[in-house]
C-alpha positions in Angstrom: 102.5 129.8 29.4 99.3 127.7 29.6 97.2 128.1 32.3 93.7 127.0 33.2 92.0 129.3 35.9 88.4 128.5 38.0 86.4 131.1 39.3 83.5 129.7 42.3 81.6 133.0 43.4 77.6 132.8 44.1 77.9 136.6 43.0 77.9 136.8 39.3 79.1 140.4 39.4 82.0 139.2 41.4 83.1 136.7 38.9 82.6 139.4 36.1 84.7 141.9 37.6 87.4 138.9 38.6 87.4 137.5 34.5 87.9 140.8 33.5 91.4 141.7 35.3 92.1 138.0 34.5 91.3 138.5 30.7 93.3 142.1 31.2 96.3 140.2 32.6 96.4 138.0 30.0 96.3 140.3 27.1 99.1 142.6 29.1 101.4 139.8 29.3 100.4 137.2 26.3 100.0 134.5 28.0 97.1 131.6 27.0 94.5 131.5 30.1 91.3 129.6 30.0 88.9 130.9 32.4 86.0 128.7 33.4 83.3 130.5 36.4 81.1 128.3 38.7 78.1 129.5 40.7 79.0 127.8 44.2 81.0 125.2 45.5 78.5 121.9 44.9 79.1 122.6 40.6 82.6 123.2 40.8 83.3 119.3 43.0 80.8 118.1 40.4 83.2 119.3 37.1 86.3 118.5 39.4 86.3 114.8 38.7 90.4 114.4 38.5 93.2 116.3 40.6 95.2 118.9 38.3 92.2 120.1 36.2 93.1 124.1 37.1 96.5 125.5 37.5 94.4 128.6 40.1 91.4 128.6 41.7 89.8 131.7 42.9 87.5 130.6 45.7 85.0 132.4 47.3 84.6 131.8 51.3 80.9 132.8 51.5 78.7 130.4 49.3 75.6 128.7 50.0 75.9 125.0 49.8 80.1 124.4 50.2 81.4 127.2 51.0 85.3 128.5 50.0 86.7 126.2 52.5 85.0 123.1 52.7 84.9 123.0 48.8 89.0 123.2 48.8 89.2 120.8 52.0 87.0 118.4 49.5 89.4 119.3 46.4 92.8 118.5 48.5 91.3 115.6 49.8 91.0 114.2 45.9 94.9 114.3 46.4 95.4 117.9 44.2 98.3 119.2 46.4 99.8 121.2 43.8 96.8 123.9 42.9 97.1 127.2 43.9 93.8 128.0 46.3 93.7 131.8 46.3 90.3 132.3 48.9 88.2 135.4 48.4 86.5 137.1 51.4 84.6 140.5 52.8 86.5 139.7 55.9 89.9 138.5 57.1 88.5 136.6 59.9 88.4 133.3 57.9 92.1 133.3 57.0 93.2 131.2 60.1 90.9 128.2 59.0 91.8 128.5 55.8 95.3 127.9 56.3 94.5 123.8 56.5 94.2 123.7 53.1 97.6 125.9 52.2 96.3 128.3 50.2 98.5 130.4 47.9 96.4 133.7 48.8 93.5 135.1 50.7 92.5 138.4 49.4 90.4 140.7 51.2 87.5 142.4 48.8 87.4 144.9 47.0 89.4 143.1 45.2 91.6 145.5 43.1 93.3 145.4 39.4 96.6 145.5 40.7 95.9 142.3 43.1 95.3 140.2 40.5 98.5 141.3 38.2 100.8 140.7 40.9 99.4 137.3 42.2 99.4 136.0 38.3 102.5 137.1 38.1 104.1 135.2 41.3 102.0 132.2 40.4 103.9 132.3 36.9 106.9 132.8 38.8 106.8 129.9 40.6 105.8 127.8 38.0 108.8 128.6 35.8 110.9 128.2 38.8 109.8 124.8 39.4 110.7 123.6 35.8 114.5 124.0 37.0 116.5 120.4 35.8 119.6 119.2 37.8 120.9 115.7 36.4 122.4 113.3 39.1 124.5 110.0 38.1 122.6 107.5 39.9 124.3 104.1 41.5 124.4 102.5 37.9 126.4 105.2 36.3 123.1 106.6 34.2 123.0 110.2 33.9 119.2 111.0 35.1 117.6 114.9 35.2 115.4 116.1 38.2 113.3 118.4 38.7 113.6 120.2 41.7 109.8 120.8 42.6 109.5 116.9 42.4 112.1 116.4 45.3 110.5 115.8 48.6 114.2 115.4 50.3 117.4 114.3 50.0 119.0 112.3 53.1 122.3 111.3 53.7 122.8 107.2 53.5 126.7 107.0 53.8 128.5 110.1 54.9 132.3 108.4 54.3 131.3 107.2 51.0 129.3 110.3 50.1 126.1 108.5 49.0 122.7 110.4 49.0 119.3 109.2 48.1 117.0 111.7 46.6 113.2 111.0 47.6 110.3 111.4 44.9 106.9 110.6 45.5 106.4 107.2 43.6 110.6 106.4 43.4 114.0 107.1 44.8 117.6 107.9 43.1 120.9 106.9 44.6 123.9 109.1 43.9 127.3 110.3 45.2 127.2 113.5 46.7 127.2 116.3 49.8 124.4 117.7 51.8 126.0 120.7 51.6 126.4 120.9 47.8 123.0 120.4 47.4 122.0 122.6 50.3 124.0 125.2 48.6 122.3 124.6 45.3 118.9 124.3 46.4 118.9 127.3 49.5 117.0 129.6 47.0 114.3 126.9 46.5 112.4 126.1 49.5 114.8 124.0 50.6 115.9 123.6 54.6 118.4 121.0 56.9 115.4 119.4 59.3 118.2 117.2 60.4 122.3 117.6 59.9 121.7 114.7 57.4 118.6 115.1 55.8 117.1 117.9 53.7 113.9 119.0 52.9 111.5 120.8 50.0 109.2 122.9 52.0 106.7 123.0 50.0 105.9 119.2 50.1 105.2 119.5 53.8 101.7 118.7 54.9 102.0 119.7 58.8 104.2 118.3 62.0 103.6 115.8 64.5 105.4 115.5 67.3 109.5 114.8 66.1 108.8 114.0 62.5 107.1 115.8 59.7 104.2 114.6 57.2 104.6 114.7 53.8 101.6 115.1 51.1 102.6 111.6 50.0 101.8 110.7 53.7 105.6 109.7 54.4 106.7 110.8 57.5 110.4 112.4 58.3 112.0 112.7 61.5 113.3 116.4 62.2 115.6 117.5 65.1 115.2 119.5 67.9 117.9 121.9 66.6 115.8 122.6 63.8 112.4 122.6 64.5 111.8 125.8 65.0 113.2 127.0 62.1 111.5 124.5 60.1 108.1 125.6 61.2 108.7 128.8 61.4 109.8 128.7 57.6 106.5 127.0 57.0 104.3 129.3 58.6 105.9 132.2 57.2 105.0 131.1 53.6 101.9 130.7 54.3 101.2 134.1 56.3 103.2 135.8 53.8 101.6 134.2 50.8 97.6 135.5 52.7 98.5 138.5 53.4 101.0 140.1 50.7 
């Protein structure tokens, strides 16, 4: 697997020691891994003209200039939803703020051989796991594939007639269906009721207001009481569990 990787550190022995396991990784495990290294957070916005330019950035919290945070607030707000932010820091006490920018990681320095491996390999992981193709017949009889990371939700449009409509973030697909098939199918993948008729990827929520949640796309879904809790708990959880594994 391809993968493009950015270091930002103001401490060039940091970065040295961080390339290394990184390079040590990918000879371990043969995978192709580009590494480019930037000295704070000013250079790295500068290069980071278009969203999608690095699979995993390694961001360091304490930087002259930008620092960690306000560098990845200024990268999400380029509308790159989909990097995985993994903050570096001497102390834990920056995780909380942090967690407006939904980091993958926060690791704690020193940071150790064995940190690395195993976030590379759950970042691989999830990658693969997104690739995952269902096809749907859609309202015209066309057979059309999905993928399932691309699925913001599927809500129910006719229960009697067992339509669904599958939501994307620039288009929509009409097919015949269940929620609960599809809940079924999709439980290992992020993928929870917010209403009895609606159901949602996780991982393309942005944060709550009130009744309804926001979506990266900026699309807002309502969400019932029954389930609220869940729902944010779910969220919070994979983001706690994500900073501190």
């Amino acid at each position: 697997m391809k993968l493009d990787i950015a270091i930002c550190d103001n401490q060039p022995e940091e970065i040295q020691t961080l390339t290394r396991m990184i390079r040590q990784f990918q000879f371990d495990r043969n995978h192709n891994i580009t590494v480019d290294t930037y000295s704070d957070g000013n250079h790295l916005l500068k290069e980071y003209q278009k969203p999608g330019k690095y699979h995993i950035l390694f961001l360091d919290i304490e930087m002259p200039g930008h620092n960690g945070i306000e560098t990845a607030i200024k990268i999400r707000n380029k509308g790159d939803r989909k990097t995985k932010i993994i903050f570096v820091s001497d102390s834990l006490k920056y995780m909380q703020n942090s967690f407006s920018v939904h980091p993958f990681h926060y690791l704690q320095k020193p940071i150790t051989e064995g940190m690395i491996m195993d976030i590379l390999t759950q970042i691989i992981a999830e990658f693969e796991e997104q690739q995952i193709l269902y096809s749907v017949i859609d309202h015209a009889g066309q057979e059309t594939p999905i993928m399932v990371n691309e699925i913001q939700y599927i809500d129910v449009i006719n229960s009697k007639t067992k339509e669904l409509c599958f939501h994307f973030p620039k288009n929509t697909i009409t097919t015949r269906g269940t929620l609960r098939q599809w809940n079924g199918l999709l439980e290992d993948h992020n993928f929870f009721l917010c209403r009895r008729d609606i159901l949602i990827n996780l991982l393309a929520i942005h944060y709550f207001s009130d009744a309804n949640i926001i979506l990266h796309s900026g699309e807002s879904v309502p969400i019932s009481r029954k389930y609220r809790k869940l729902i944010r708990d779910q969220y919070l959880n994979r983001i706690i569990v994500s900073c501190t594994n």
